[in-house]
N, C-alpha and C positions, 0 to 999 in steps of 0.2 A: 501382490497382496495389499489388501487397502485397510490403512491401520486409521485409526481414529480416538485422539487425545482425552481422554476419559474429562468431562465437564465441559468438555467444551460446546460452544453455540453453533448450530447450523444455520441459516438461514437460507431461505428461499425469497429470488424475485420473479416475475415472467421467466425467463429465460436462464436465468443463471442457478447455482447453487453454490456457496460459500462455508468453509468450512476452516475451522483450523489446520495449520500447514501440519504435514505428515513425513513421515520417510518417505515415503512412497514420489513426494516430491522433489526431491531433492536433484535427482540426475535432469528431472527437464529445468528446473530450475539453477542447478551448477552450470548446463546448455548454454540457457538464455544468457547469464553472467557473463560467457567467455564471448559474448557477442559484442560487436558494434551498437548494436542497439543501445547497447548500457554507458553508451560515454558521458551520457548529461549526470550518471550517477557514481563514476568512479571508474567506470568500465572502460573500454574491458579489463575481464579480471584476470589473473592465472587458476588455473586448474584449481589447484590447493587454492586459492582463495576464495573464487566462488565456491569451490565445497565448504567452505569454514561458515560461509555467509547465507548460502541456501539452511546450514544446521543452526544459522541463529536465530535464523526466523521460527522454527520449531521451537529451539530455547524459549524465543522471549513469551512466548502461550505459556511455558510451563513456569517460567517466571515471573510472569506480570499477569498472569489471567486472560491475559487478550494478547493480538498483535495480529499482522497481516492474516487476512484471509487466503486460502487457496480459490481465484474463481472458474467453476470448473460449468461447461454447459451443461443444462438440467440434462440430468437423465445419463450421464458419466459422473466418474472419476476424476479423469482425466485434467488438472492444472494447466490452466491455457494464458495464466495471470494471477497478479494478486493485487489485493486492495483493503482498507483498513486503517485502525488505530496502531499506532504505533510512538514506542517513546524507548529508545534505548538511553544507556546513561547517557550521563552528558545534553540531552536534548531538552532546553531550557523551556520547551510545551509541548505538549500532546499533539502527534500529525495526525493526518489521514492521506496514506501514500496510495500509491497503484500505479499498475502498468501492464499491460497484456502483449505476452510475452513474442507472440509469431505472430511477424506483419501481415499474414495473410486474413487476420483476425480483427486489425484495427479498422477503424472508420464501421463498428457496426453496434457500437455505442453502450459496447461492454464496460467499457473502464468507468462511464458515467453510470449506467445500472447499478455497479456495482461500489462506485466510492456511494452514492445516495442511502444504498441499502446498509452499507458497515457507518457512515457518519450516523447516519439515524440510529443506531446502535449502540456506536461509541455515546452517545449524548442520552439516551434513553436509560441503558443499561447500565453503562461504567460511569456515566454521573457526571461526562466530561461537562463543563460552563464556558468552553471555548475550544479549538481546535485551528490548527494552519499547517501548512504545504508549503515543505523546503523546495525549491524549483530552480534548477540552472537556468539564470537568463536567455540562454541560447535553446531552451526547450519549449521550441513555438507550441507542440501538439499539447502537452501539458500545463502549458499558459493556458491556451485554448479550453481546455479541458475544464479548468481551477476556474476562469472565470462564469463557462457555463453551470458550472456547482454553484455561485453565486457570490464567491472568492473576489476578496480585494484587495492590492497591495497592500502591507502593512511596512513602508520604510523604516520604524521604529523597533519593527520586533527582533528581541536577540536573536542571534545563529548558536547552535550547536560551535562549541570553542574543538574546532578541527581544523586540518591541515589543505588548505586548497576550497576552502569553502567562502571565501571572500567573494561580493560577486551576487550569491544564490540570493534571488526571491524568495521572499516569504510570505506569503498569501494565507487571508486570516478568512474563514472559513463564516459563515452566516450565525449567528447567535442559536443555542436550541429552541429558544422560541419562536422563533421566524422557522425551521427548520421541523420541532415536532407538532405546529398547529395543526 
């Protein structure tokens, strides 16, 4: 069954459709968590904790009005990644995270579709005046990624005050002017 968070935004690009995260997410998403994939973000996780962490990203919709999108290809349901604003406590500014979640999916330039389509979003909608991408240094595809967005080091910018986060880039995201011309 596919449930959908009352006020929240849909958006469409070519190819994609973005949505707020659902229950319905949550099992490909607790998935992806227990994987390898997720080591540049804490992963992998245990059972119990990717489940904790797939239900917060619903939370933070119902708490903050916005937060990761589900990106799903047009014309499914189906969560294949997520991408977005995002700012849990403690996060000293406004991200725009992503990541797509089955490798069989990457290099087809979903995760850039879709971070363009939710930063434009986040800066239009939610009023952000700035935006950056927490990044492990050892996460070349998401360097890669950050700088085709048009992302620039920012040596200077705070880190979220966590445990193991010593280290992470922080890449400061193009001004909304440069962004909604």
């Amino acid at each position: 069954m596919s449930f959908h968070l009352s006020g929240t935004p849909v958006l469409e690009t070519d190819r994609l459709t973005l949505r707020a995260m659902g229950p319905q997410d949550v099992e490909a998403g607790t998935a992806y968590l227990m994987t390898e994939r997720t080591v540049h973000m804490g992963g992998p996780y245990s059972a119990h904790d990717a489940w904790t962490h797939s239900c917060h990203l619903i939370g933070h919709w119902a708490v903050r009005g916005y937060g990761l999108f589900a990106v799903c290809l047009k014309g499914t349901d189906r969560v294949i990644g997520d991408s977005g604003p995002f700012r849990p406590h403690g996060w000293p500014e406004p991200e725009i995270g992503w990541g797509i979640w089955d490798p069989a999916l990457e290099g087809n330039g979903y995760a850039h579709e879709a971070a363009l389509a939710t930063r434009r979003w986040a800066y239009d909608s939610l009023g952000w005046s700035t935006a950056v991408s927490y990044i492990d240094p050892d996460n070349d595809r998401s360097i890669a990624l950050a700088e085709r967005l048009g992302c620039v080091l920012d040596r200077d910018a705070p880190l979220p005050d966590l445990p193991d986060w010593e280290g992470t880039r922080v890449y400061r995201h193009p001004a909304p002017a440069e962004v909604l011309a």
